[in-house]
PQR file with spaces between the fields and no chain letter, atoms N, CA, C, O and H, PARSE charges and radii, in Angstrom:
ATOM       1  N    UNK     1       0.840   -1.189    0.000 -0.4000 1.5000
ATOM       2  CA   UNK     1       0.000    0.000    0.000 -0.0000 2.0000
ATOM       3  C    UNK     1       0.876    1.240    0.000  0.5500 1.7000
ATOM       4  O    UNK     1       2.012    1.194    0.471 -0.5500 1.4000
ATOM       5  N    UNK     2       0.369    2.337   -0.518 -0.4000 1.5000
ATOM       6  CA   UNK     2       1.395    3.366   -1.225 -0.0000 2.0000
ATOM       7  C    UNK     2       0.832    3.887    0.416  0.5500 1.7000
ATOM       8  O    UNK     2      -0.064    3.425    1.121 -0.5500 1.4000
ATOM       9  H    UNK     2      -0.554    2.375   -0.901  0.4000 1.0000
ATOM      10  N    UNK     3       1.925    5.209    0.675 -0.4000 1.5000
ATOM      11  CA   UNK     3       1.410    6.577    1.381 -0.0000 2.0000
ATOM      12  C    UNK     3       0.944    7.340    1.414  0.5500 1.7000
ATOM      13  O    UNK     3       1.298    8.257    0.672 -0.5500 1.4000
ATOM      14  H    UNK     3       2.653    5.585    0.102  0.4000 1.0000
ATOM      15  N    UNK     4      -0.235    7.523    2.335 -0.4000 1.5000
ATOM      16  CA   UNK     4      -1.249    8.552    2.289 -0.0000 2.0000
ATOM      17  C    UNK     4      -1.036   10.212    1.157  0.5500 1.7000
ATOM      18  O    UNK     4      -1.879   10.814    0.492 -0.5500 1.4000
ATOM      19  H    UNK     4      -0.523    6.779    2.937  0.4000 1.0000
ATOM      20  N    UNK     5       0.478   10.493    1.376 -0.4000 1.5000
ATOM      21  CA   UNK     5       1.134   11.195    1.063 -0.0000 2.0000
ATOM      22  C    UNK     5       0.780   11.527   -0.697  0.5500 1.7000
ATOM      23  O    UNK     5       0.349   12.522   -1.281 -0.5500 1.4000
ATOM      24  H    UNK     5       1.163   10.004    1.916  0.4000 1.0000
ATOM      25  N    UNK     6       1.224   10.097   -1.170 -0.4000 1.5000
ATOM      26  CA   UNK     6       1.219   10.066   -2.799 -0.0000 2.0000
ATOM      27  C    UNK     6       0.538    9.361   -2.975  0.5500 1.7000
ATOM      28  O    UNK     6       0.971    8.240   -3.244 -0.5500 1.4000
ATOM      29  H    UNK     6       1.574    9.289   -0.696  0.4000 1.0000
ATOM      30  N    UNK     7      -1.132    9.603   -2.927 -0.4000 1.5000
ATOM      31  CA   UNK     7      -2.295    9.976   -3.187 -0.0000 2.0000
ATOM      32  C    UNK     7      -2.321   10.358   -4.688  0.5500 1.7000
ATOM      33  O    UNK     7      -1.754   11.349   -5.148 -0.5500 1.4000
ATOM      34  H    UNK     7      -1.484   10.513   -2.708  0.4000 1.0000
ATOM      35  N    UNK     8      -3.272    9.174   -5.626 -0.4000 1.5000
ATOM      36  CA   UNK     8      -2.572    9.705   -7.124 -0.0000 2.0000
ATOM      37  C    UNK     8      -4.712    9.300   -7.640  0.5500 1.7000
ATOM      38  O    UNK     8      -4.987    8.893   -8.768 -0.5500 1.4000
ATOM      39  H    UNK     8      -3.733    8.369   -5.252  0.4000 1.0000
ATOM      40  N    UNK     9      -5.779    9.530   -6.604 -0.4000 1.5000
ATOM      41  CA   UNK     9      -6.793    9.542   -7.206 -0.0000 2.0000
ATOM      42  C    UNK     9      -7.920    8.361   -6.854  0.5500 1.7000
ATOM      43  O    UNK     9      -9.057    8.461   -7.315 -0.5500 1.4000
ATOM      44  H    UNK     9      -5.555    9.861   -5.687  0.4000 1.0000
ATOM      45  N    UNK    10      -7.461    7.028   -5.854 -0.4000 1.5000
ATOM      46  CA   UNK    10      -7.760    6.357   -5.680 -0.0000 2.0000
ATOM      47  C    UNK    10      -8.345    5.903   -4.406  0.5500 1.7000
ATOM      48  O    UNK    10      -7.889    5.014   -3.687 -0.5500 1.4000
ATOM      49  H    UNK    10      -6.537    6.946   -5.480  0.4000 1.0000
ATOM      50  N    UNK    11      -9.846    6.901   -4.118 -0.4000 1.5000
ATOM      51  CA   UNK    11      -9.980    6.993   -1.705 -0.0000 2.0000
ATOM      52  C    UNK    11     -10.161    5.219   -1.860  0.5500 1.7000
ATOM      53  O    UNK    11      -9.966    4.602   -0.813 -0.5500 1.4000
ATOM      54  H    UNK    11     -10.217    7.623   -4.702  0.4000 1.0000
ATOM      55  N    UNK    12     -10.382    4.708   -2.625 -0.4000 1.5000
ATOM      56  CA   UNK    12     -10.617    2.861   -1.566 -0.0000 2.0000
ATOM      57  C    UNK    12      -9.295    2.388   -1.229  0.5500 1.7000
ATOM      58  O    UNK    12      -9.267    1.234   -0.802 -0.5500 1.4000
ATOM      59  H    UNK    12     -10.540    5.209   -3.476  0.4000 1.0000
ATOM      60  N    UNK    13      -8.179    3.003   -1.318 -0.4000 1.5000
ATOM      61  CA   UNK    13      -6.851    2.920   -0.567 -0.0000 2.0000
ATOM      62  C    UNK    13      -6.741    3.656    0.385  0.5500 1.7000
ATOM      63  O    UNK    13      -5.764    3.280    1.033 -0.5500 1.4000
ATOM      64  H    UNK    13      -8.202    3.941   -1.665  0.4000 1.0000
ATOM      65  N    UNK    14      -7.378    4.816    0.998 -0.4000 1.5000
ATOM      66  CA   UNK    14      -6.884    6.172    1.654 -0.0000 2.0000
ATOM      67  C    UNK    14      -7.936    5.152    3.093  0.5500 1.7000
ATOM      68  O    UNK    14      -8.915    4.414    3.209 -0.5500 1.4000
ATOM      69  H    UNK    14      -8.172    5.121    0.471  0.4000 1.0000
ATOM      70  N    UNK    15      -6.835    5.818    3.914 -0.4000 1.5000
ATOM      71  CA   UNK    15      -7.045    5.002    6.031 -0.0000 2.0000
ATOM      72  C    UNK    15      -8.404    5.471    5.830  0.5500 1.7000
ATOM      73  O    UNK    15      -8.583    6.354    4.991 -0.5500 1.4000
ATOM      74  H    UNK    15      -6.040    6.418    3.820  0.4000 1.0000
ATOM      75  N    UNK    16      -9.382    5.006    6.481 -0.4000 1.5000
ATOM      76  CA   UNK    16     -10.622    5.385    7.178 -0.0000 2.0000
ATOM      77  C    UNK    16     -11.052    5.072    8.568  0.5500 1.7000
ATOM      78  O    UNK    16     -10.576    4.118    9.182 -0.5500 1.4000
ATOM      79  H    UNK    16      -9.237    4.289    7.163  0.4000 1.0000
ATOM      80  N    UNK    17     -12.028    5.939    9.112 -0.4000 1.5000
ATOM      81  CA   UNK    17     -12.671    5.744   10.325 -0.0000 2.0000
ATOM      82  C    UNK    17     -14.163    6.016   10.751  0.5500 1.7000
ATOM      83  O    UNK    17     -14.856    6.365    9.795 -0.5500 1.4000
ATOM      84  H    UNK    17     -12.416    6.715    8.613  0.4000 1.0000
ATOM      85  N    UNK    18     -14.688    5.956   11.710 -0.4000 1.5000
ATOM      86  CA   UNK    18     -16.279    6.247   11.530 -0.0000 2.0000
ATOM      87  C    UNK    18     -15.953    7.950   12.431  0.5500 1.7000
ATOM      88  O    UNK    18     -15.047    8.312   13.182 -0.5500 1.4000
ATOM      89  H    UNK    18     -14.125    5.673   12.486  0.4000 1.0000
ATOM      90  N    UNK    19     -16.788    8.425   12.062 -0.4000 1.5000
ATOM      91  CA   UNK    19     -16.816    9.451   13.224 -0.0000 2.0000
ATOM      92  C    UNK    19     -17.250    9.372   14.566  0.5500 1.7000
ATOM      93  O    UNK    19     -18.142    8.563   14.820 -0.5500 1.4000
ATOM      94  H    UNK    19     -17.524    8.132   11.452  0.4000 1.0000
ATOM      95  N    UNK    20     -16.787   10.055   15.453 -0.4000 1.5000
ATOM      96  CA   UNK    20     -17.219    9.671   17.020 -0.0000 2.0000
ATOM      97  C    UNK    20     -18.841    9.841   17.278  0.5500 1.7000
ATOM      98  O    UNK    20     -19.543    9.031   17.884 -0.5500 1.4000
ATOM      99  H    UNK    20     -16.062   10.712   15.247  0.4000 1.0000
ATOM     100  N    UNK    21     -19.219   10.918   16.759 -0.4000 1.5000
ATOM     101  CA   UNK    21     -20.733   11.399   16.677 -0.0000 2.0000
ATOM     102  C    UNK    21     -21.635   10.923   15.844  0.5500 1.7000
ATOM     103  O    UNK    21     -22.729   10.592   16.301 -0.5500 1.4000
ATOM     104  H    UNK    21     -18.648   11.576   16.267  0.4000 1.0000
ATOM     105  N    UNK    22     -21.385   10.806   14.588 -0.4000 1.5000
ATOM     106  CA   UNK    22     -22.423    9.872   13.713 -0.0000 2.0000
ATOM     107  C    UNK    22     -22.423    8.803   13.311  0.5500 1.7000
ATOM     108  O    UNK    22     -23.449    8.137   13.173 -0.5500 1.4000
ATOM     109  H    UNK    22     -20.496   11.075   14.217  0.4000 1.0000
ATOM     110  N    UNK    23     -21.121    8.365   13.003 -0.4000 1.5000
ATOM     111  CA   UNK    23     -20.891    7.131   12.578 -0.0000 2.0000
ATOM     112  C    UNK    23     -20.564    6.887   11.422  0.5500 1.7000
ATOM     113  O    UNK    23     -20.109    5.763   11.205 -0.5500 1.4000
ATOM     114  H    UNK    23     -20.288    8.907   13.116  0.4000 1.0000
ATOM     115  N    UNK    24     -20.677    7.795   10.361 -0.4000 1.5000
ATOM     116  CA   UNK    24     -20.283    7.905    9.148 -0.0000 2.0000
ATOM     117  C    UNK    24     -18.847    7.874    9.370  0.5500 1.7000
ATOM     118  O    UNK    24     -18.129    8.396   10.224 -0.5500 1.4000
ATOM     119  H    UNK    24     -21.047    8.707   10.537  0.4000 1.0000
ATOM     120  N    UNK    25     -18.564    6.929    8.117 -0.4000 1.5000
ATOM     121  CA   UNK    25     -17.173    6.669    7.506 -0.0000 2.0000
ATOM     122  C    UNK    25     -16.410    7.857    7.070  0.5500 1.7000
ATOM     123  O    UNK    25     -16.705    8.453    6.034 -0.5500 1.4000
ATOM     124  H    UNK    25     -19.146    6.505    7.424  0.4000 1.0000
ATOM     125  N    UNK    26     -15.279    8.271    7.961 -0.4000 1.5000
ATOM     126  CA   UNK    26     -14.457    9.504    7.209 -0.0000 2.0000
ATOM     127  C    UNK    26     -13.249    8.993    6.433  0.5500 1.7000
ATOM     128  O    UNK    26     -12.605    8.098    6.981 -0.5500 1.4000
ATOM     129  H    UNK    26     -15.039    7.787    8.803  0.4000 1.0000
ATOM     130  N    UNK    27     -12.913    9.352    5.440 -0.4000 1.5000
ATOM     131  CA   UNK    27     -11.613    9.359    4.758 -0.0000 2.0000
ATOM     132  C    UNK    27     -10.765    9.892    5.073  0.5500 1.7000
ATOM     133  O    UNK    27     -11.089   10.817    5.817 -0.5500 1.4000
ATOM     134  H    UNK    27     -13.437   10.079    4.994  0.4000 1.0000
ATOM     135  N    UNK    28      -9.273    9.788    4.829 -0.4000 1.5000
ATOM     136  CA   UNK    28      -8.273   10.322    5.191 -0.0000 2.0000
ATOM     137  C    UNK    28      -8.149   12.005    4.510  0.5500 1.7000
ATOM     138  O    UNK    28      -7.974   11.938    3.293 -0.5500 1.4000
ATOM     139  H    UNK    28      -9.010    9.036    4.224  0.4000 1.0000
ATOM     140  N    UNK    29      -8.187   13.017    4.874 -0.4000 1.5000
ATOM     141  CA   UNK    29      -7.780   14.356    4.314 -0.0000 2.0000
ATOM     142  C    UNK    29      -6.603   14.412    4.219  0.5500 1.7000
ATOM     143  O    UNK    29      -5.959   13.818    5.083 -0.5500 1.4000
ATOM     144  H    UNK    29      -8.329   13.071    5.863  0.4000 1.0000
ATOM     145  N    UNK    30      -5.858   15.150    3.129 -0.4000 1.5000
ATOM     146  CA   UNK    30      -4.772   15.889    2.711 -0.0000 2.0000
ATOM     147  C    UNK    30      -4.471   16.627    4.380  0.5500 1.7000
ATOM     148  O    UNK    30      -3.545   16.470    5.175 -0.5500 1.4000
ATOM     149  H    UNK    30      -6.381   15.633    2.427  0.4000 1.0000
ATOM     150  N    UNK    31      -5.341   17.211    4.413 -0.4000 1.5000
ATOM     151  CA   UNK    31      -5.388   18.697    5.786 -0.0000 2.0000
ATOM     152  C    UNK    31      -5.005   17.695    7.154  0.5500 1.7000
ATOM     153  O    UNK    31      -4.155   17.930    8.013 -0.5500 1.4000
ATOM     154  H    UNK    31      -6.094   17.339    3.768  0.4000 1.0000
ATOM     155  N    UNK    32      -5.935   16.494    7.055 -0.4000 1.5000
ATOM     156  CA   UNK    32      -5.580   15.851    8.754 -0.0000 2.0000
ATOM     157  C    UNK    32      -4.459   14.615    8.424  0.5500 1.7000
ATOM     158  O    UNK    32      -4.472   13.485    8.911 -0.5500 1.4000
ATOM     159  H    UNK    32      -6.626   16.303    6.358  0.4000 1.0000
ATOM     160  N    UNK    33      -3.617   15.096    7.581 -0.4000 1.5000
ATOM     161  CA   UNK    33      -2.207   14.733    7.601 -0.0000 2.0000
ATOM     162  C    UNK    33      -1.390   14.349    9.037  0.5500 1.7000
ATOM     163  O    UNK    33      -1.040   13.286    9.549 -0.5500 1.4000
ATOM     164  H    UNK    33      -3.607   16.014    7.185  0.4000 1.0000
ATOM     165  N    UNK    34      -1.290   15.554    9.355 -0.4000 1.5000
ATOM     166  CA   UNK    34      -0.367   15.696   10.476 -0.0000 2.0000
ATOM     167  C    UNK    34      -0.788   15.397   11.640  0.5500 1.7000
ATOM     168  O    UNK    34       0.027   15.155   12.531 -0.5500 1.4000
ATOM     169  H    UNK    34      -1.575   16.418    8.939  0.4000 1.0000
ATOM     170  N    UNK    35      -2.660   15.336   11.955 -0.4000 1.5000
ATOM     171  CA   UNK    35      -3.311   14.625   12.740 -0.0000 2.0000
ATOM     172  C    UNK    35      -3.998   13.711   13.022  0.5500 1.7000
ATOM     173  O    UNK    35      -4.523   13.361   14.079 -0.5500 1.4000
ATOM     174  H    UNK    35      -3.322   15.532   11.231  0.4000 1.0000
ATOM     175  N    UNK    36      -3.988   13.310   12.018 -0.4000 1.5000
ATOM     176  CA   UNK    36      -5.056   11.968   11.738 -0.0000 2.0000
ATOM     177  C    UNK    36      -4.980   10.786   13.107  0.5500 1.7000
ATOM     178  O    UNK    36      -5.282    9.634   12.796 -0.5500 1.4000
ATOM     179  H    UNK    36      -3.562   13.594   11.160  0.4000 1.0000
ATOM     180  N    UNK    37      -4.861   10.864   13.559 -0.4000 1.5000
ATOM     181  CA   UNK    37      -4.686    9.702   15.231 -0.0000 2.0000
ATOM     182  C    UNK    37      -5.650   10.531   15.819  0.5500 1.7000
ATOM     183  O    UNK    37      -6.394    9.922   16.588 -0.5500 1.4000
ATOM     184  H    UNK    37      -4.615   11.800   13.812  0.4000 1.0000
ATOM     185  N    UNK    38      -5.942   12.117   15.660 -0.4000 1.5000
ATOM     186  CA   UNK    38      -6.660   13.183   16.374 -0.0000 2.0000
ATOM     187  C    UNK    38      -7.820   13.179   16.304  0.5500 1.7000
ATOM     188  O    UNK    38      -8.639   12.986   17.203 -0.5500 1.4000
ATOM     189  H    UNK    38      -5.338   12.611   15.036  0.4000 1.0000
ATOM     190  N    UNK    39      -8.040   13.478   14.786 -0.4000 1.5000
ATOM     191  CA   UNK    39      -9.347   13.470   14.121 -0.0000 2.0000
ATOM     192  C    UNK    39     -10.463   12.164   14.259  0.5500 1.7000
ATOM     193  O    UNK    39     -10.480   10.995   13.873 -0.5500 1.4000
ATOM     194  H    UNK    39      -7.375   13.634   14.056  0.4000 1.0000
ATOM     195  N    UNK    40     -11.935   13.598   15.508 -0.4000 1.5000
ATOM     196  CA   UNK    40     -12.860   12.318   15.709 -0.0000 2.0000
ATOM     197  C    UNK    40     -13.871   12.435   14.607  0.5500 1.7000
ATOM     198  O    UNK    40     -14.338   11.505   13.951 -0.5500 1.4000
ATOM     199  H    UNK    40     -11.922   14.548   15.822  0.4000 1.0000
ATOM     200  N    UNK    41     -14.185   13.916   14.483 -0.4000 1.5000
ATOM     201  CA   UNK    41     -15.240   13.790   14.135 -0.0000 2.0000
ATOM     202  C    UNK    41     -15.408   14.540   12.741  0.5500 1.7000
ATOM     203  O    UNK    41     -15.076   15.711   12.561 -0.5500 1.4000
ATOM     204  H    UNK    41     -13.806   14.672   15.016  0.4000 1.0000
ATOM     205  N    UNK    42     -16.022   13.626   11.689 -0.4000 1.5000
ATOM     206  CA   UNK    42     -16.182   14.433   10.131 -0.0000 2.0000
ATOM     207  C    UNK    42     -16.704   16.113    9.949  0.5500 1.7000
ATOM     208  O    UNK    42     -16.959   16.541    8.824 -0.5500 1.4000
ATOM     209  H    UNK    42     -16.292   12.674   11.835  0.4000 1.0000
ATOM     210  N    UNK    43     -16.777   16.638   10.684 -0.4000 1.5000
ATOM     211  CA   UNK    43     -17.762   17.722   10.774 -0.0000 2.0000
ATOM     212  C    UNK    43     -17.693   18.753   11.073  0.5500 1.7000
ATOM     213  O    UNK    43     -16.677   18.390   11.666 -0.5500 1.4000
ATOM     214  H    UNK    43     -16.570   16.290   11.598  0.4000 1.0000
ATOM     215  N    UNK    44     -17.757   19.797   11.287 -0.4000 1.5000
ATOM     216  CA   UNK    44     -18.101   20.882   12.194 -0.0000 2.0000
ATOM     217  C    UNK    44     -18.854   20.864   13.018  0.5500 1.7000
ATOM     218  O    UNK    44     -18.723   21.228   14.187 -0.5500 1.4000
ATOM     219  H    UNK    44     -18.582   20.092   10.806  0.4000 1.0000
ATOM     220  N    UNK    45     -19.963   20.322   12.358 -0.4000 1.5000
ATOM     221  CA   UNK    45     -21.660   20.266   13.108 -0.0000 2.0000
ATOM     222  C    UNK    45     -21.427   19.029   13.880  0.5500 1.7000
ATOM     223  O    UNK    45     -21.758   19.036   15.065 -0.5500 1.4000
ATOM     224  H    UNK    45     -20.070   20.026   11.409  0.4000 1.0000
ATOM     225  N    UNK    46     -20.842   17.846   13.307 -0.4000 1.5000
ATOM     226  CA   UNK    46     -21.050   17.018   14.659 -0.0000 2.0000
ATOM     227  C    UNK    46     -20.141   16.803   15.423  0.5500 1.7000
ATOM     228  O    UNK    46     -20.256   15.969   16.321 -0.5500 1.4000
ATOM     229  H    UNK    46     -20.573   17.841   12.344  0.4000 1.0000
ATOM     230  N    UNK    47     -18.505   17.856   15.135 -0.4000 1.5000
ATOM     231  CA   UNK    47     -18.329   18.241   16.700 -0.0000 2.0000
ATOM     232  C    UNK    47     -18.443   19.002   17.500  0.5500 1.7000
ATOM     233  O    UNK    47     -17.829   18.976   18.567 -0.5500 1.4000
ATOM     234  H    UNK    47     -18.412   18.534   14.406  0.4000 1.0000
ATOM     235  N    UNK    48     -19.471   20.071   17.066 -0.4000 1.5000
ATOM     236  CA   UNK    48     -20.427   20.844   18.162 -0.0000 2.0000
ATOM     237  C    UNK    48     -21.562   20.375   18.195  0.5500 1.7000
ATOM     238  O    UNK    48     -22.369   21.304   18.239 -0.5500 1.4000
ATOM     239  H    UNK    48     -19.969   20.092   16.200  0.4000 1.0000
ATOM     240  N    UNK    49     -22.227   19.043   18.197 -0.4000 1.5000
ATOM     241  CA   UNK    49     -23.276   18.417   18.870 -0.0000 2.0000
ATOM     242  C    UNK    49     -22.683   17.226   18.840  0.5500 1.7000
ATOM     243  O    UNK    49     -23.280   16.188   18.554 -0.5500 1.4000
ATOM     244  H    UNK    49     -21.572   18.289   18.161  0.4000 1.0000
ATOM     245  N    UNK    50     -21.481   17.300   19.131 -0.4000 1.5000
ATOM     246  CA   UNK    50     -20.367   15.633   20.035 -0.0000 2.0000
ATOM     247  C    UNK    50     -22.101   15.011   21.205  0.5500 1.7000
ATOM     248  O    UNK    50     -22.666   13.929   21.044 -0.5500 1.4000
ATOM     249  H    UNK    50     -20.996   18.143   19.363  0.4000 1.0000
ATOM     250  N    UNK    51     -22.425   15.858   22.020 -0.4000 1.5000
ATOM     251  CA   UNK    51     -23.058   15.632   23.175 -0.0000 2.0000
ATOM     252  C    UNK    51     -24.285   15.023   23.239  0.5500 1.7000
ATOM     253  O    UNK    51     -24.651   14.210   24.087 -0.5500 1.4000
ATOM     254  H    UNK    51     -21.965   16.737   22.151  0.4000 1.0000
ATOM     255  N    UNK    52     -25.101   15.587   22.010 -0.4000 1.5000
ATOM     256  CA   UNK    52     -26.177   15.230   21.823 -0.0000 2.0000
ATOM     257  C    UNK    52     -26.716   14.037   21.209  0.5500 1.7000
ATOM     258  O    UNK    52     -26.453   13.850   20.021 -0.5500 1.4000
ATOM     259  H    UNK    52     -24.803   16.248   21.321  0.4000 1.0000
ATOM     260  N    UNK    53     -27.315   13.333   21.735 -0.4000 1.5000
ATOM     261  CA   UNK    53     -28.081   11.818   20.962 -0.0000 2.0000
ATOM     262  C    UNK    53     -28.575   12.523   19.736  0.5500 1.7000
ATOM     263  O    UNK    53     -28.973   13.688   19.719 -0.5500 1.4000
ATOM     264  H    UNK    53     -27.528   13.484   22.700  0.4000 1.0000
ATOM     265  N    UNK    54     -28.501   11.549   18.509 -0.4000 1.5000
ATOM     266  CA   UNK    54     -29.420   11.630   17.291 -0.0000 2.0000
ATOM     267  C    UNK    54     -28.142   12.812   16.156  0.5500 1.7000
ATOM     268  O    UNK    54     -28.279   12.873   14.934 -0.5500 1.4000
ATOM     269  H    UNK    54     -28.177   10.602   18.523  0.4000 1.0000
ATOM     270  N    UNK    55     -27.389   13.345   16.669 -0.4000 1.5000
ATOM     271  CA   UNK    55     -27.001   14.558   15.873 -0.0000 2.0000
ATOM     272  C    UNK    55     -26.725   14.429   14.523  0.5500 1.7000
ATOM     273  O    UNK    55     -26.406   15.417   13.861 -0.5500 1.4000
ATOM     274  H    UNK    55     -27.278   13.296   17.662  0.4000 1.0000
């Protein structure tokens, strides 16, 4: 498997995870490079309603 890095067009290779809040499958970003171990949640919106059931 190549590195996230050299990324040439192909996400069914790129790391994934669910989000902490919805559950939807996130892909690896270019941007959460440097954090990706960090990154819970796909969203804006559902990590400002992390708290709430249903969000």
């Amino acid at each position: 498997m190549r590195d996230a890095s050299t990324f040439k067009g192909n996400k069914a290779h790129l790391p994934s995870k669910p989000c902490a809040a919805c559950g939807r499958p996130m892909s690896w970003r270019r941007a959460w490079a440097k954090n990706w171990d960090d990154v819970k949640y796909c969203s804006e919106r559902c990590r400002q309603n992390k708290g709430k059931p249903g969000a």
